[in-house]
N, C-alpha and C positions, 0 to 999 in steps of 0.2 A: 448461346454462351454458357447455359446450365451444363450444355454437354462436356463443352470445352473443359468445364472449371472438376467437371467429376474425372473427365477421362484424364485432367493433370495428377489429380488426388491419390487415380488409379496406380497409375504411372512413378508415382510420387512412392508409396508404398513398396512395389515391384523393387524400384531402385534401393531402397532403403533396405530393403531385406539382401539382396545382392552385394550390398555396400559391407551389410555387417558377413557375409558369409566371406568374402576375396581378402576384406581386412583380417580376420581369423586367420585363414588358410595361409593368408602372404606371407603373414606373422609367425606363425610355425612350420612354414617352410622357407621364412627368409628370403621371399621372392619381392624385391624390391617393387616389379613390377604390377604384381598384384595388390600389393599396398597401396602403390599409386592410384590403382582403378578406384581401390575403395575411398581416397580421398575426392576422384575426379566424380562418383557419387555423389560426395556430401555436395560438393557443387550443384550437380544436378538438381538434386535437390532443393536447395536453395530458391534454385529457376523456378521451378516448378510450382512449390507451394507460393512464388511469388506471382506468380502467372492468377494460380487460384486465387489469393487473396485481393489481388488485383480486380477481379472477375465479378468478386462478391462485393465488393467495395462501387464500384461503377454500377451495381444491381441494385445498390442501396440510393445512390445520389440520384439516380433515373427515376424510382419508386415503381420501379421494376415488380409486378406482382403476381406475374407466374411464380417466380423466386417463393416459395409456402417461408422459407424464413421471411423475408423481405416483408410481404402478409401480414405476419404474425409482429413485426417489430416497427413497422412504419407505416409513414403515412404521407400524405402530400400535403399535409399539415404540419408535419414534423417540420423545425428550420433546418438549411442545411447542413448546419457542425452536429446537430444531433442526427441528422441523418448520417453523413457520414462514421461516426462512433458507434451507429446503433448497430453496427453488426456483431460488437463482440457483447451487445446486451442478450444474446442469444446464446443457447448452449453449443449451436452446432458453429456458429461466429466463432466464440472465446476459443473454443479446441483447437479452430484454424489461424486462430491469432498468436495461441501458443504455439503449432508446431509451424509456420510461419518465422515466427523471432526464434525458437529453439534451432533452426536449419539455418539462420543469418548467423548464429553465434557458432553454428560450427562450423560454417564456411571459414568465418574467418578466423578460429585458432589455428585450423588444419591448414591454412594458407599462412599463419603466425608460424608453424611449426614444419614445414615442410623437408625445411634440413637441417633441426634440430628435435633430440628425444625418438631417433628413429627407432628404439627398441620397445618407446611405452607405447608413442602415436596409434600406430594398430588398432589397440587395444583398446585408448579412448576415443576413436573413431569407431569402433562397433559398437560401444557402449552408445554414443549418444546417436549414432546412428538406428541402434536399437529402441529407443525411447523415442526416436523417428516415428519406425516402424509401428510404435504403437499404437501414438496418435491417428499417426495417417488411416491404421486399421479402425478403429472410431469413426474417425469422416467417411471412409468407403464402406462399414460394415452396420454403422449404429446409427449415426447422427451427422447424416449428411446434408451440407447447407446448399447442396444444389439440387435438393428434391425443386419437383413441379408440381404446378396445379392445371389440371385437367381445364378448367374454365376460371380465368384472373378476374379478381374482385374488383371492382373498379374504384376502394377505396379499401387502407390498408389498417388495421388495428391501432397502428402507434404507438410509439416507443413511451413507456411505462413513467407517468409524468414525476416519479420518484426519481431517476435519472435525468429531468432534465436539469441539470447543474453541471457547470462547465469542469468541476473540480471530478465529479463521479466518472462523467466520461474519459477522462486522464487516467484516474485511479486505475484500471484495468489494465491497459496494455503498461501501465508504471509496473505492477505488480507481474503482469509476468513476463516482463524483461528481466526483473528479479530474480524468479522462479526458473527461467530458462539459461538466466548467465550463471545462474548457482551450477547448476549441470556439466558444464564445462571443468571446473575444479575437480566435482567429482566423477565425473571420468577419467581425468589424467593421476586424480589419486589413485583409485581403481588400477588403473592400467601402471601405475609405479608400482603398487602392490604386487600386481601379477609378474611381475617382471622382476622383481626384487630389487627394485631402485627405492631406494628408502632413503637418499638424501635429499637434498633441499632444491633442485634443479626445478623439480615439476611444480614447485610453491612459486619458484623466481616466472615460471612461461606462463603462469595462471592469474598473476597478482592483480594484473590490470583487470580481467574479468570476474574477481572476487571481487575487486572494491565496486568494480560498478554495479555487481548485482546486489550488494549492498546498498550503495546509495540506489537506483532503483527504485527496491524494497522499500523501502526508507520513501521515498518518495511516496511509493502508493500509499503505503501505510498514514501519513498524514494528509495526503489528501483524504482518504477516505473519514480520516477522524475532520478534518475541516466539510464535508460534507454533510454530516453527521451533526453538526453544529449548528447547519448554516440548514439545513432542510426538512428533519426529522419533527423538529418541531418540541421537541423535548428538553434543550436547553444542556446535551452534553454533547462531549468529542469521542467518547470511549466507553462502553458498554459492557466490553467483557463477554460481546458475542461470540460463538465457535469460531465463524471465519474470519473474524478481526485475528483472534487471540491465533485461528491454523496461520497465517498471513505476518504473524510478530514470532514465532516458533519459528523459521528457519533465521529468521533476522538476528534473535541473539544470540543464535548458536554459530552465526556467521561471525558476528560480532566477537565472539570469541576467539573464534578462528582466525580471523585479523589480528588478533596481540597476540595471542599465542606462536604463530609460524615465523614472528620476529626471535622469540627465545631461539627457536629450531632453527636458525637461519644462523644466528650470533652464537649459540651456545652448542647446536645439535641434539638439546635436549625436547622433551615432551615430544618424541615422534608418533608414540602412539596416541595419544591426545589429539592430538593433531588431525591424524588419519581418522580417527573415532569422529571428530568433530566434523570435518568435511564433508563424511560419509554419512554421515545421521544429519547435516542441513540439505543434501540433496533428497534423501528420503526425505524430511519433511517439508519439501517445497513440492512435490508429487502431493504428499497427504493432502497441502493445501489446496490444491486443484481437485480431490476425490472430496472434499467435504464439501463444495461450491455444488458438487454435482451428484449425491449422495443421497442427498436428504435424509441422512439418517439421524443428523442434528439439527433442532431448529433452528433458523439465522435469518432474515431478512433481506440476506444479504444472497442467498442458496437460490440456485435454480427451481430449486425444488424435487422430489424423487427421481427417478430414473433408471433406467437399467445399467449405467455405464459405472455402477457400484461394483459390482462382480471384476469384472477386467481389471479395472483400479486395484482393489484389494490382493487380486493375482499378482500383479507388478510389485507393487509394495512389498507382500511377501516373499518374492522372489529378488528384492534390492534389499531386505533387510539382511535374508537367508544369507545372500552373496556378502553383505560387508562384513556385516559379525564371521564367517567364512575366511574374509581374508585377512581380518587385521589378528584373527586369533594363531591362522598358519602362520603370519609374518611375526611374531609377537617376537623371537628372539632378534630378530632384524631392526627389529624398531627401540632395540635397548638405548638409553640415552647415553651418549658422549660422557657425557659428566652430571655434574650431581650437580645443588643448591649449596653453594660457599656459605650462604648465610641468608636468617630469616629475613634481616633489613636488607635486602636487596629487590633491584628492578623486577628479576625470576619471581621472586615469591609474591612482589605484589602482580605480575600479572598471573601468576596460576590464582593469587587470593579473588582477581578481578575475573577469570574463565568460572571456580568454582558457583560465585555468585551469578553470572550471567547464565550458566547451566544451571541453577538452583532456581530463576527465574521461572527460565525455561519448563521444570519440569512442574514450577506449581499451574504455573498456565493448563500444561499438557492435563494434568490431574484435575484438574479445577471441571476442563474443558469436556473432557473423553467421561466425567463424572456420571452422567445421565447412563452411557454404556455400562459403566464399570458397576454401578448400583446396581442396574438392571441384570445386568448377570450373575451376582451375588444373590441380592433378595428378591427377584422377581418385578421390584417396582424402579420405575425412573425416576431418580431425584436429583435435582438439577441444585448447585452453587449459583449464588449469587454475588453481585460487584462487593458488598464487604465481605465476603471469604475472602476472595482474589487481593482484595486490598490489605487484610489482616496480616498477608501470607509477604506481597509482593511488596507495598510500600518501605519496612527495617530493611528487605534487600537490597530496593533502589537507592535508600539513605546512604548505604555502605557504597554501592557501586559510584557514585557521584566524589564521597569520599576519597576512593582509591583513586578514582581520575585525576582527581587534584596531586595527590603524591608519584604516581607513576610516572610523570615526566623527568621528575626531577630528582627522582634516588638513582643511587648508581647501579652500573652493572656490577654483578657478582659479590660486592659486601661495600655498606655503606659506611664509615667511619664516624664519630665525633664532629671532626672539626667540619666534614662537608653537609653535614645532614644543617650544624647549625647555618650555614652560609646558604645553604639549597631552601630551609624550608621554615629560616625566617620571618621575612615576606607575605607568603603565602597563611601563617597563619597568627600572625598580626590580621591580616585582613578576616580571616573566618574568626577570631574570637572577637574584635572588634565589631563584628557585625552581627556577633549572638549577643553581645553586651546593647548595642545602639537597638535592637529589637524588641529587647524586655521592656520597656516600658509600654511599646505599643499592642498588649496583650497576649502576644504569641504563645507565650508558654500552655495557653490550655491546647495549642494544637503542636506539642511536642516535635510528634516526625515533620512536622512543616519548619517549626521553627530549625531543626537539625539539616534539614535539607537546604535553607535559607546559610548556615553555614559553611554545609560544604560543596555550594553552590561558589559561594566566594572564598574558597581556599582555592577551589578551581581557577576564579579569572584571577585570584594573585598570582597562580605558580603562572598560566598562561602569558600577562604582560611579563612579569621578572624573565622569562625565557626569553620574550619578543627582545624586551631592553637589553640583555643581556647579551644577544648575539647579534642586533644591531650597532650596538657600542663598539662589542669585539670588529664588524667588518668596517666599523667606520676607521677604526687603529688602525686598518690595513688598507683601507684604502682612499682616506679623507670624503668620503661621499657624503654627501645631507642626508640628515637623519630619513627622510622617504624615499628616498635614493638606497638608500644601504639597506632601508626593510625590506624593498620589493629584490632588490640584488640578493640575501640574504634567505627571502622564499624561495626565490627561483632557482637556487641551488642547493636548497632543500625542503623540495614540495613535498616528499614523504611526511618530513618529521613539523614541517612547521605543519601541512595539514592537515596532521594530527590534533598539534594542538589548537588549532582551528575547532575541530570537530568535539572535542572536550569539550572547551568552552559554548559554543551551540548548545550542546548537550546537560552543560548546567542551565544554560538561561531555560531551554526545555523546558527539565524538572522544576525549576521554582516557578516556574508560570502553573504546570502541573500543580503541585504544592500548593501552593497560591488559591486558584480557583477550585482546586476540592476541600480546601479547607477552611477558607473562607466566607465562600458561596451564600449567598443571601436568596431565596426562593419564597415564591409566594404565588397561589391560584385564586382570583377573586371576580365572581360576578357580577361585573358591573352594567347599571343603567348609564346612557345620556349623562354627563354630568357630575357622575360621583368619583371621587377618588382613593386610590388605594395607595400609601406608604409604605416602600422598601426600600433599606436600606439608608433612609434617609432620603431618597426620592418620591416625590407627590407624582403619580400619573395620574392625571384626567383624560375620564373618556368623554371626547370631546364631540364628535360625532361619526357617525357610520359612514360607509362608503361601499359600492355596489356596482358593478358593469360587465362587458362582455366584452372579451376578447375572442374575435376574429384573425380568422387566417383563410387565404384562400377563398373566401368566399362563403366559409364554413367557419360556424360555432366552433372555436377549442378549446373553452372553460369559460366560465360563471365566477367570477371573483367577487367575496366579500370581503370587508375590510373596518377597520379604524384610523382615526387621527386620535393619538395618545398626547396630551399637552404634558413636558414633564417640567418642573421645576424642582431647585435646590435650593436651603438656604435663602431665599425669597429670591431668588434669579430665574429667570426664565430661560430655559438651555432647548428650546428646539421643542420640535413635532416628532412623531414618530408613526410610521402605516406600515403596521402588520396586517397580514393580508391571509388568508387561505381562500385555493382554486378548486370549485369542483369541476374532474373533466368525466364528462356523459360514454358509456361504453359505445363503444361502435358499435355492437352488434343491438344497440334498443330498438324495442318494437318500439313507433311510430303509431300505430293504431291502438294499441294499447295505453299506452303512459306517455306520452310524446313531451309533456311539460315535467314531469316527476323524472322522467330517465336521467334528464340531464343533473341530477343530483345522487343518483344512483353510484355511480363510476369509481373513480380513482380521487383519493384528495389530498392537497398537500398544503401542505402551509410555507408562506413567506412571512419571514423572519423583521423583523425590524430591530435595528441594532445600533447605540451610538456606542462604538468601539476605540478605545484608548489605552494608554503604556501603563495606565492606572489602572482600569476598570470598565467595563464591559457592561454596558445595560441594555439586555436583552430581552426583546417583549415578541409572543405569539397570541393567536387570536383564537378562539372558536366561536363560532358564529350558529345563535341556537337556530336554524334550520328547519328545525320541528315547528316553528312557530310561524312558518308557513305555511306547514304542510295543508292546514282546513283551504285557502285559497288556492293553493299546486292542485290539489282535488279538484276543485270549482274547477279551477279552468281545464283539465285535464278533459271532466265530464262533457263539460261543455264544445270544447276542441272536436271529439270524435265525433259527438253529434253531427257538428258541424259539418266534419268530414264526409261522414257514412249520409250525408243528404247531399253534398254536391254531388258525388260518384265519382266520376272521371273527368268532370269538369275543373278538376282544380290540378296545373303544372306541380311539378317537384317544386320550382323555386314560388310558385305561392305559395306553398305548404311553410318552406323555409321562412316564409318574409312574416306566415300568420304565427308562426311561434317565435321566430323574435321578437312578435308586439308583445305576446302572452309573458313573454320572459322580462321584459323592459317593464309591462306592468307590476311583475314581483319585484324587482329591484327597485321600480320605484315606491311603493310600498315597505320596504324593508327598509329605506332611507329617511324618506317621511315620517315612519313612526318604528325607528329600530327598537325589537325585541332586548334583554340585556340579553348581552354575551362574556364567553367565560376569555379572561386573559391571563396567562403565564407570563410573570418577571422575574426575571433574575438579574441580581446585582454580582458579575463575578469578577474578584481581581487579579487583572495580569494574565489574562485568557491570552492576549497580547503576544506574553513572554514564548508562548508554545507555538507563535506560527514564525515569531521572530526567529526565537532560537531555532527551528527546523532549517531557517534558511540560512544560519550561519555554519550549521552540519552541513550542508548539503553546499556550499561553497568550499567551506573546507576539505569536502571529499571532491570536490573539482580541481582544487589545488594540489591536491593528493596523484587525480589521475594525469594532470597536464600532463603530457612527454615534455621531458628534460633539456636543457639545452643545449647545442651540439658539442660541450667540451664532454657535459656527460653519458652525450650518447656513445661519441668516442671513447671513452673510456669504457663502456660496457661493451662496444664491440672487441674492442683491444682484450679481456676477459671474455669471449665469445670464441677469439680465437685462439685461446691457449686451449677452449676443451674441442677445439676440430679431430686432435689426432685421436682424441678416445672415441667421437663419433663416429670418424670413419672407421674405427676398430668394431666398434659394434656393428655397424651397416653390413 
């Protein structure tokens, strides 16, 4: 099957290079039928690296271990949802995950666009057929997941027990669904450039794959922050790591891009913005795949070094060169329509709302790339930390949250008097009523919290007044009940309501944000049996230890130590709490060596214990002093090998196994019996709540957004489809 899966890869490649040369050629020579081939490629394609990823996938669920990936990331220990995931935790996996979903998104535009935009099509078929190409040359040149091993391990490494969280394994192929549907826009921008179509056609064929690689993004990006939470052991969502921070860089500039190509659509203005912005979030959705695999920054999150830095950084420079190239030739073509009538209008708040999202953007980038950019000035690496980023980002996010609230509700082109007071207020009744009902409860010492808290809820005023507003209007028009009229009301306009869907998410977001960094109660205490420690007004007792072994297969797969935390409030008693950390033992320990100490040696992670509410978040981890075994791990280590090196070869494999489980069940019960103190992390945070809530009311509302329409209005956009037939076929 290794064979099958490379000689697809091969195959995969070949096509891809063919694809982008017949696309070229058809296109400036106007041979319809060689355009054809090169679409009938991207299909192939498609096949192909689905065959391979197919291949690799059924290698993982088998624990297939000629597969040297397969080896290297699993085991027979592994369950099976991490098995099946565990292939894009590999470098040579994730490449073929990405050109995998990058060949399903171009199958289907190029099947979306077959006989319409026959002048740009071409063009954004070599383009992403070429981004094909390059991949695929990685899996057949660099890092390919169908190498072999000469003689198979009969037991595989195991998938790195940092990823074993059902949220991490999502986060991946979330992110670069994101990364690969970004691609699609910026090709067909590309390819309108090249062509000199610089109206709004190529915005209208790309829309639905913009939003979804947004939401996507969007997706992975909080999973990863909820995994981060939920597993690190540290008590945050967001770090301010390189690959977090490469991973949010094409998201806001995408994010821009989304309000912005409404002006351009309505007004014909900001073309060049427009193009600039498309074109710099597909580079930087490349970058964010070159940093994972780079190592040139440190992350957690990074494969770690590699050679596949070079080729990366080639592309890069070669898609930067290309767009600054073409939006500077096109720059007379991309003059705007019209101007700004006026500052209080919808125009100016959404460029006031792109500047800030690009202003985001560039502290991130600068924050991020810091470590380089020192290093190449003074010689020494000096890295930023989360208050830089925060110092820089949080006035901006304040403002961005702000603008949300008013952009629905100003008008296009100049806002007057009497509507500004009818539109907006509502809206800020609710945000000064809610910075006045806050001041007593302290807020004022955390300013941009308290400020975000307001324009948080200037946000969900303008949101319902819109709801009411145009449920009212449809119920005049058509006597429906009030739930009746809202959903009739969405569903005939899922763009604009799920928008303000997506605002609103987007403030509950930010004040949970808000909330728990500004708030936040923390505290590290080492406790005995018995003692308690006070945060926030919470009593935790450690109440007693806890110690065992989990099995799988028949085989040891971690060593869990643990607590029961009693906490109370207020003289109430609110529950137990078991926080827990797993040591897992390397595959590769010697046995004759260390056989009782290996299994402490390994990989460790800590589980979380958490009572989690719409109020506040009481989050406890553990450490377990470990050291205060170690004089008995020796003892019996010593005593073990003895034992060993006098049976000789009298003792099975599974005796061996069954006399260190006793060995191990004696430390554990030992550590139970009379627990060492161990160290525990609390935090008291409020409205942590708000930021997975509000994620899932963004990410609804961008599902409302992408629904297709109902058949009056699909009709009607075909009926517009076919007034512009006779320009197509002029072009064709």
């Amino acid at each position: 099957m290794a064979t099958v899966g490379s000689a697809a890869l091969i195959i995969a490649l070949a096509v891809s290079v063919y694809g982008v040369a017949v696309s070229l050629y058809g296109a400036k020579t106007r041979r319809r039928d060689l355009v054809d081939s090169g679409r009938n490629a991207a299909y192939a394609l498609a096949a192909l690296t689905t065959l391979a990823f197919v291949i690799l996938e059924v290698a993982f669920l088998r624990s297939d271990f000629t597969f040297k990936t397969v080896a290297e990331h699993s085991s027979t220990t592994t369950p099976t949802f991490y098995k099946a995931s565990a292939s894009w935790s590999s470098q040579e996996g994730s490449l073929l995950l990405w050109l995998f979903l990058l060949s399903l998104w171009t199958a289907a535009i190029l099947y979306a666009t077959r006989r319409r935009m026959r002048d740009v099509a071409p063009y954004a078929t070599a383009i992403l057929l070429g981004l094909g190409a390059f991949f695929a040359g990685l899996l057949v040149f660099a890092a390919s997941p169908f190498q072999t091993l000469g003689v198979a391990p009969s037991e595989g490494a195991g998938l790195n027990p940092l990823l074993r969280h059902p949220s991490m394994m999502i986060h991946p192929p979330m992110l670069y669904a994101g990364y690969t549907l970004f691609a699609v826009p910026f090709a067909f921008a590309a390819g309108a450039l090249i062509t000199r179509r610089v109206d709004a056609e190529w915005i209208g064929v790309t829309r639905r794959f913009s939003l979804a690689a947004w939401f996507f993004l969007g997706v992975g990006i909080l999973l990863g922050a909820r995994w981060s939470y939920q597993e690190l052991g540290w008590g945050g969502y967001w770090a301010w790591d390189p690959v977090e921070n490469a991973s949010l860089l094409p998201w806001l500039t995408g994010t821009a891009f989304l309000h912005s190509v409404m002006i351009q659509e309505k007004r014909g203005m900001l073309k060049i913005w427009n193009a600039s912005l498309v074109l710099a979030t597909g580079v930087l959705c490349i970058l964010g795949t070159f940093l994972v695999r780079s190592g040139i920054l440190d992350s957690i999150h990074a494969f770690g070094a590699s050679t596949l830095g070079v080729p990366f950084v080639i592309l890069i420079g070669l898609l930067i060169a290309g767009s600054v190239a073409l939006v500077i030739s096109r720059r007379e073509l991309l003059r705007s329509e019209h101007k700004l009538d006026s500052v209080f209008s919808r125009e100016s708040v959404f460029l006031a709302n792109n500047v800030i999202l690009v202003g985001v953007a560039f502290v991130v980038f600068w924050g991020t790339f810091f470590p380089l950019i020192s290093e190449a000035v003074t010689g020494t690496k000096s890295a930023v930390g989360p208050p830089w980023f925060d110092r820089y980002t949080v006035p901006l996010v304040v403002m961005l949250v702000f603008l949300s609230g008013i952009g629905p509700v100003i008008a296009w082109r100049r806002q007057t008097r009497a509507t500004a007071r009818k539109s907006f207020l509502w809206p800020t009744v609710a945000m000064v009523g809610t910075l006045v009902v806050l001041v007593p409860f302290g807020v004022l010492d955390r300013p941009w919290a308290w400020l975000t808290f307001g324009a948080g809820a200037l946000v969900a005023g303008t949101v319902v007044q819109e709801f009411v507003r145009g449920t009212r209007a449809r119920r005049a028009m058509s006597r429906e009940s009030v739930p009746v009229a809202m959903v009739s009301l969405v569903r005939r306009n899922r763009r604009r309501y799920g928008g303000y869907i997506v605002h609103l998410g987007m403030a509950v977001l930010f004040v949970g944000v808000a909330a728990s960094s500004a708030f936040e109660k923390a505290q590290d205490s080492r406790l005995d049996v018995g003692q308690t420690v006070t945060v926030d007004g919470y009593q935790i007792t450690y109440a007693s230890a806890t110690a065992r072994i989990d099995q799988r297969a028949g085989r040891i797969e971690r060593i869990v130590f643990g607590a029961n935390l009693r906490v109370r409030k207020d003289g109430k008693d609110l529950g137990t709490l078991h926080p827990e950390r797993g040591f897992y033992p390397p595959v590769d320990r010697a046995f004759q060596m260390n056989p009782i100490a290996s299994f402490f040696e390994g990989e460790a992670t800590s589980e979380i214990a958490m009572d989690a509410g719409l109020q506040r978040d009481l989050w406890t981890a553990v450490s377990p002093d470990v050291a205060a075994l170690q004089g008995r791990i020796e003892a019996l280590d010593e005593g073990f090998t003895k034992g060993i090196q006098q049976a000789g070869d009298q003792l099975a494999p599974g005796q061996i196994g069954a006399l260190i489980g006793q060995a191990l069940n004696s430390i554990l019960r030992s550590y139970t019996d009379d627990p060492p103190p161990a160290t525990f992390r609390v935090l008291s945070s409020p409205m942590v709540s708000w930021i997975w809530l509000g994620g899932i009311v963004v990410f609804f509302g961008a599902i409302v957004a992408l629904w297709p329409p109902p058949g009056g209005a699909t009709k009607r956009a075909d009926a517009r489809l076919l007034a512009r037939v006779s320009q197509e076929l002029g072009r064709a």
